[in-house]
C-alpha positions in Angstrom: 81.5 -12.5 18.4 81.2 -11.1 15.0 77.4 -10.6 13.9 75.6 -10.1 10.5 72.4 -8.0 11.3 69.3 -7.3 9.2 66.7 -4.9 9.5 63.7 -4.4 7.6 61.0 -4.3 6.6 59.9 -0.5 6.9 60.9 2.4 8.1 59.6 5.2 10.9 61.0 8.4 11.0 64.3 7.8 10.0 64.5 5.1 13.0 66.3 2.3 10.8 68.6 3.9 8.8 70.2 5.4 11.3 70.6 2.1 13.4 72.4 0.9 10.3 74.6 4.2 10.5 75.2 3.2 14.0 76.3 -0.8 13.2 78.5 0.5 10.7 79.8 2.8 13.0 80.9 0.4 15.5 82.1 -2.2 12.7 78.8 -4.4 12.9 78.0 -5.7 9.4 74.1 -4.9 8.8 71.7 -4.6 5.8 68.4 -2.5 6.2 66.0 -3.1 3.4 63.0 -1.3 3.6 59.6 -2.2 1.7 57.0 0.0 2.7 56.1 3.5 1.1 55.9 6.7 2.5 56.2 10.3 1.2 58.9 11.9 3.7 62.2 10.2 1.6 64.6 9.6 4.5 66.8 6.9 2.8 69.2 4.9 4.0 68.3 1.5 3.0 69.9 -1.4 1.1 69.4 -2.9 -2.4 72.1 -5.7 -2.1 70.7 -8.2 -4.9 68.4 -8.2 -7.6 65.3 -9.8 -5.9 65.1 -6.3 -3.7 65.5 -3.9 -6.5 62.5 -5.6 -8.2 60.5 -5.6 -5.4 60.8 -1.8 -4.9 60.0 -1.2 -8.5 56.8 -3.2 -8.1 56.0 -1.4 -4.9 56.3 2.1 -6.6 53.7 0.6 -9.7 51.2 -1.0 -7.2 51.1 2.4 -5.6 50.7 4.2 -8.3 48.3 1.5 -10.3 44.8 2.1 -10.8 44.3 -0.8 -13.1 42.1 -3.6 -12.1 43.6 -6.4 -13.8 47.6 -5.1 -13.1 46.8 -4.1 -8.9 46.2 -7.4 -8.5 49.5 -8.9 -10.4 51.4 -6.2 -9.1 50.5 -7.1 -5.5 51.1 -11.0 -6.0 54.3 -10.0 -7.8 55.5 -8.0 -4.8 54.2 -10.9 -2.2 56.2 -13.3 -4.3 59.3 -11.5 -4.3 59.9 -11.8 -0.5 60.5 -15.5 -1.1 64.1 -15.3 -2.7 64.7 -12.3 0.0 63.9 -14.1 3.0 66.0 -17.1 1.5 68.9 -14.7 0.9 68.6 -12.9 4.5 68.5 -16.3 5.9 71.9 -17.4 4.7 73.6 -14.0 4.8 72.2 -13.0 8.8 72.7 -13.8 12.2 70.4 -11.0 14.0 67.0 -10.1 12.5 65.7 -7.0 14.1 61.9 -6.5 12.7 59.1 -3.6 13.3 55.7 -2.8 13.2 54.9 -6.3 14.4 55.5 -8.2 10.8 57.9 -10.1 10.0 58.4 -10.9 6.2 55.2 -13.2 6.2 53.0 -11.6 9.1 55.2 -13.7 11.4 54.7 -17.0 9.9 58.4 -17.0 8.9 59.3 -16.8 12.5 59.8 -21.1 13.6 61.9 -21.3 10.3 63.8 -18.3 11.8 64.2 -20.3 15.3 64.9 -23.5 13.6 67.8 -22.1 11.8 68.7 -20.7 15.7 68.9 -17.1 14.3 68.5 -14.2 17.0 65.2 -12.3 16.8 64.3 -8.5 18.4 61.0 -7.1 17.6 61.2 -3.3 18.2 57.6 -1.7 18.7 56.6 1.8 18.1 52.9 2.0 19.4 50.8 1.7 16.5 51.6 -1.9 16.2 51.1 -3.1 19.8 48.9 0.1 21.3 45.7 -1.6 22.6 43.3 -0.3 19.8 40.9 1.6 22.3 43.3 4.0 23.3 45.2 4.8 20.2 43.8 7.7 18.3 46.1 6.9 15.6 43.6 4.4 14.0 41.2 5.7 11.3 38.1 4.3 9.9 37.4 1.9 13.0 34.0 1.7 14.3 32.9 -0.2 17.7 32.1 -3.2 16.6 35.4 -3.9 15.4 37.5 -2.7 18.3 37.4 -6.2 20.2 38.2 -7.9 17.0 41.3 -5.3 16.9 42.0 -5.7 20.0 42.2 -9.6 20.0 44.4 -9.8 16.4 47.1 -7.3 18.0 46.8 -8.9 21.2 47.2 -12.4 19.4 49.9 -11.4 17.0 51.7 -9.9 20.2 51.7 -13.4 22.0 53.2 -14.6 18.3 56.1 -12.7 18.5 56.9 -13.2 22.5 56.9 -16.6 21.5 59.7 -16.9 18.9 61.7 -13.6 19.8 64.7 -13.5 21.9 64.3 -10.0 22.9 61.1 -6.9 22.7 61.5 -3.5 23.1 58.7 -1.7 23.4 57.1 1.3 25.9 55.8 0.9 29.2 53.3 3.6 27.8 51.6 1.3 25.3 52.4 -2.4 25.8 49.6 -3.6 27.6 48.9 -6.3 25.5 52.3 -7.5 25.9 53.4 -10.8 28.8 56.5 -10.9 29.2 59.4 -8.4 30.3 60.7 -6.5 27.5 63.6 -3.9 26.8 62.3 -0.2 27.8 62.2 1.7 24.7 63.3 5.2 26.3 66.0 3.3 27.9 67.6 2.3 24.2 66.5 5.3 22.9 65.8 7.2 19.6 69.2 6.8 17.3 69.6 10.3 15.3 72.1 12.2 13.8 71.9 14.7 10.7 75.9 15.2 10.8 75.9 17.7 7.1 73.3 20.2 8.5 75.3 20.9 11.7 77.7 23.9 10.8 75.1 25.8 8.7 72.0 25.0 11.7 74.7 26.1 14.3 75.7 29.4 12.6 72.1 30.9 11.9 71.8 34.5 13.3 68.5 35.4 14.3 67.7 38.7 12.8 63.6 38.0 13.2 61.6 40.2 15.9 58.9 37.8 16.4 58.9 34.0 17.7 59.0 31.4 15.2 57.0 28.1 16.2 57.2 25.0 13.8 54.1 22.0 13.7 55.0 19.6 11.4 52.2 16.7 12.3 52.3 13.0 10.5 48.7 12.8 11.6 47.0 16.1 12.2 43.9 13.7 14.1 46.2 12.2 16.5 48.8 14.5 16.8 45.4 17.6 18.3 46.5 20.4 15.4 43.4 21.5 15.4 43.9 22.0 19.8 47.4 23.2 18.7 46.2 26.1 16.2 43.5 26.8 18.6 45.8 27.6 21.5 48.3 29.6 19.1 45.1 31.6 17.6 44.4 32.6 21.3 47.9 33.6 22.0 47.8 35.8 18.9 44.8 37.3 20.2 46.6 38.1 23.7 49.0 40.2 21.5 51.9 37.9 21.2 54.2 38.6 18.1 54.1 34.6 16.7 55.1 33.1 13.5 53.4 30.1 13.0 54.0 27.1 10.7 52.6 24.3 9.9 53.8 21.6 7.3 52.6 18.0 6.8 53.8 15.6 4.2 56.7 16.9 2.9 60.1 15.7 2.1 62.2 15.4 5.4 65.0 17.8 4.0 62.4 20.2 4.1 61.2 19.7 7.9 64.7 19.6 8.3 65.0 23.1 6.5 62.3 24.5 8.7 64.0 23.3 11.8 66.9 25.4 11.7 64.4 28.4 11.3 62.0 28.0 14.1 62.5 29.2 17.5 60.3 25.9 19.2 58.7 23.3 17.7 54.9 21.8 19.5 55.1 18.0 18.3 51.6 17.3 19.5 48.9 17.3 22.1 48.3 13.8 22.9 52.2 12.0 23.0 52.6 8.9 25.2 56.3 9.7 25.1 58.4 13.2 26.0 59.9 12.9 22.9 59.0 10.9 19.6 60.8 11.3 16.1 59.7 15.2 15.1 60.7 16.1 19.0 64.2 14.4 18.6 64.7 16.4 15.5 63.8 19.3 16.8 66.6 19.0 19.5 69.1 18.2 17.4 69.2 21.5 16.6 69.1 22.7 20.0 65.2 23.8 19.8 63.1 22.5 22.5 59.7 21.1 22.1 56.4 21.4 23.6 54.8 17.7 24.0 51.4 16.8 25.6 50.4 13.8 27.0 48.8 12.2 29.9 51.5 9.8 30.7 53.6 12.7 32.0 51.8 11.6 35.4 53.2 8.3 35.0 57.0 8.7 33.5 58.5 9.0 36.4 57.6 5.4 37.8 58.4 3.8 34.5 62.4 5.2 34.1 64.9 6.5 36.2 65.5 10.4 35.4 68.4 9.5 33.1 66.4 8.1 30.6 63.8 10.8 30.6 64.3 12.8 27.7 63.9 16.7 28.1 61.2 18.6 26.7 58.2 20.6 28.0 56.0 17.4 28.6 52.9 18.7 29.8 49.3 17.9 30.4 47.0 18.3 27.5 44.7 20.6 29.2 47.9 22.7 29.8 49.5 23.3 26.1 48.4 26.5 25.7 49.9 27.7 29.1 52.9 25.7 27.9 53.4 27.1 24.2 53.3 30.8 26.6 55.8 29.6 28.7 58.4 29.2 26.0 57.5 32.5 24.0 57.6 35.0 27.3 61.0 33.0 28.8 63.8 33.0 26.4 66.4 32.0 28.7 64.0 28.6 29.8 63.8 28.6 26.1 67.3 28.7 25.4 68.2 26.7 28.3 65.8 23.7 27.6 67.1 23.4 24.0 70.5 22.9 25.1 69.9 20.2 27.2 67.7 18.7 24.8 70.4 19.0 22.2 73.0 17.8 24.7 70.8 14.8 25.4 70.4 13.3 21.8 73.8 13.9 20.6 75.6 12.5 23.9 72.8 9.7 24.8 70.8 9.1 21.4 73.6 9.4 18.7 73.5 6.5 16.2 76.5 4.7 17.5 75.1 4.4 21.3 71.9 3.4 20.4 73.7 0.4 18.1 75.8 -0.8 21.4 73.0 -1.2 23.2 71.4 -3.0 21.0 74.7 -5.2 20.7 74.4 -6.2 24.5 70.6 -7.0 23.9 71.6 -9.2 21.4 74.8 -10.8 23.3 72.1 -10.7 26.4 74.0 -8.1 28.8 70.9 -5.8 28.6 71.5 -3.9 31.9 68.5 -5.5 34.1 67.2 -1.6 35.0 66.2 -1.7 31.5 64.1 -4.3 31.4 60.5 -3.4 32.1 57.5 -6.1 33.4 54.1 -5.5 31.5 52.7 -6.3 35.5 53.9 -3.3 36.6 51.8 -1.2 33.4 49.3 1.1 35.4 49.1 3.8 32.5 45.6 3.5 30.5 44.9 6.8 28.8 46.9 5.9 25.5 48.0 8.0 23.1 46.5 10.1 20.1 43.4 10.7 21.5 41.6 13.0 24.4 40.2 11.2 27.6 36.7 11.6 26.7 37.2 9.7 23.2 38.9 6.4 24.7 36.8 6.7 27.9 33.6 6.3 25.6 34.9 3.4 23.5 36.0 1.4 26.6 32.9 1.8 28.0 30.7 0.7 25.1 33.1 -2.4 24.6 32.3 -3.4 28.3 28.3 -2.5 28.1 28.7 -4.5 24.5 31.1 -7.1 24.8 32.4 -8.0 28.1 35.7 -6.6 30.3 37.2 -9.4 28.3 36.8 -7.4 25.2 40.2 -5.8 26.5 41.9 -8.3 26.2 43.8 -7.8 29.4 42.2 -11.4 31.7 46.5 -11.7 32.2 46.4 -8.5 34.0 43.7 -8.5 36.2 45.2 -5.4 38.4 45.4 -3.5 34.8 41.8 -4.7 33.5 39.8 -3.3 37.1 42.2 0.0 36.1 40.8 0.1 32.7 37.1 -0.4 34.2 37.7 2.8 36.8 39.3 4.7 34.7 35.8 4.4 31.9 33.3 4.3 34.6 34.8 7.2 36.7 32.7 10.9 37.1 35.2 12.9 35.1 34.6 17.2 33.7 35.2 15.5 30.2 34.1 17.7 27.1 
């Protein structure tokens, strides 16, 4: 069967647009439109009528109003506008593949969507379905309103499950959700930055010191300041380092910086072995340093071949890690290639659209399914043990173990109790 996919409505890391490279790879008629703003330019999407072009334009003003009377218009203007699009996408689509948990109406467009027996796949990345408590990613949120959090995500969560044909998500943050979804690691990342490979490849290195690249989205979550910390005492120990750092620049010139670099450390706090900035990173054959807690847990969630390579370590352990790669230049070497090996032979654009084909035609291969039962990882992501351990606790003292919104998972919710309650050598 022949299928008409759309994807929108935003963008992460370059995630979408090259999921539309891969349809159109394979022959799959697709149409990305993305409506969100962020500074890093990756491109890629669609402006196939006049309704979307308009939209964008009043995106751009609203972001850059400071007007009183026109925010207000501007934002009703760009609310408005999804109307015709949604009407259009409707008649032009069989497959709707959404994001970030929203739809084009915050999910309220989803029974028109199964009325008109249209095929629905929510893809998660963390933010949007992370239980609230353990995702240092959020900003500005005190404890009173982490049950309230908790039950909207949980809620909207329940929302989608209903009217979707298919998830994907991570065993690493779905918690929240109930029934058995499509294990994200097992789909994987879809990346390819096919003009850059001859001049990336053919770089002579002609530096005498180690180059190590930080490029954080979120310098909070992402533990730069435990990340310059451990590279301030490696200086100190005498090692000849080059260190950079860049946040909130243009992807070509992450991209730039890439091919310089010797090793890139994504972050200190990673529910995954490798996110977006890691998968980029190996692309170009340069392995990453990644900590997390849930490297304890990985191995129960996926099978090895699904396991993307990098030096996934403990938090506690990325100093000891970031060593590791400067002192061992054949690990170094040898870790990149397989990382590079892995994304352009597993995670190229085109693979990453099949399988998504046989999710949609429902010949998912069963090992890639994943029960939210069998979730017995609670540290999160974004955040140091302490941090979450105190807010989970203060939620039970204040409001209940049903604050956690996990009643469905009783095994999980007695997890999430021990794990706050237990005698830990926190800072």
């Amino acid at each position: 069967m022949t299928y008409k996919i759309f994807i929108g409505l935003t963008e992460i890391a370059g995630y979408y647009g090259n999921l539309k490279k891969g349809f159109q790879e394979i022959g799959t008629e697709c149409t990305f439109i993305d409506l969100s703003s962020h500074p890093y330019q990756y491109g890629g999407d669609d402006e196939p009528n006049f309704w979307v072009k308009v939209c964008k334009w009043s995106l751009k003003s609203l972001d850059r109003s400071n007007s009183k009377i026109m925010w207000p218009l501007l934002l009703f203007l760009t609310q408005a506008l999804k109307v015709p699009i949604f009407i259009w996408a409707l008649y032009h689509h069989d497959v709707f593949i959404f994001g970030f948990g929203k739809s084009f109406f915050r999910n309220l467009d989803l029974p028109i969507l199964k009325l008109f027996n249209k095929k629905v796949i929510f893809t998660f990345f963390g933010s949007d379905d992370r239980p609230p408590y353990i995702d240092g990613f959020l900003r500005d949120t005190t404890l009173k309103a982490y049950p309230t959090r908790a039950r909207r995500i949980k809620t909207n969560i329940v929302t989608i499950e209903k009217y979707s044909d298919f998830i994907i998500s991570h065993s690493a943050f779905a918690q929240f959700h109930q029934k058995k979804f499509v294990n994200w690691l097992s789909i994987g990342i879809p990346f390819s930055i096919q003009p850059l490979i001859d001049s990336a490849q053919t770089k002579t290195k002609t530096k005498n010191c180690v180059v190590i690249l930080h490029s954080p989205s979120d310098p909070i979550a992402k533990g730069s300041t435990r990340i310059r910390v451990a590279i301030s005492e490696l200086l100190q120990k005498g090692y000849n380092i080059n260190f950079v750092e860049i946040t909130g620049k243009p992807h070509t010139e992450v991209i730039k910086e890439l091919q310089e670099c010797d090793f890139v450390v994504d972050q200190v706090y990673s529910d995954t072995p490798m996110a977006g900035f890691a998968t980029e990173a190996a692309w170009f054959g340069k392995p990453a340093v990644v900590g997390g807690y849930y490297g304890e847990y990985i191995q129960n969630d996926y099978s090895q071949e699904h396991i993307p390579p990098s030096l996934y370590c403990h938090p506690d352990e990325i100093t000891s890690a970031i060593e590791r790669l400067i002192v061992d230049e054949e690990y170094r070497l040898e870790l990149g290639r397989v990382a590079q090996g892995f994304v352009r032979t597993k995670w190229t654009p085109e693979l990453v659209a099949r399988r998504y084909l046989e999710i949609i035609e429902g010949t998912v291969p069963k090992e890639f399914m994943f029960d939210p039962n069998n979730i017995r990882y609670v540290q999160g992501g974004g955040m140091p043990e302490y941090r979450s351990k105190e807010i989970i606790r203060t939620m039970i003292g204040l409001y209940g173990i049903e604050s956690l919104c996990l009643s469905d998972k009783p095994e999980l919710e007695q997890k999430f109790r021990e794990y706050a309650y237990e005698a830990a050598l926190d800072k």
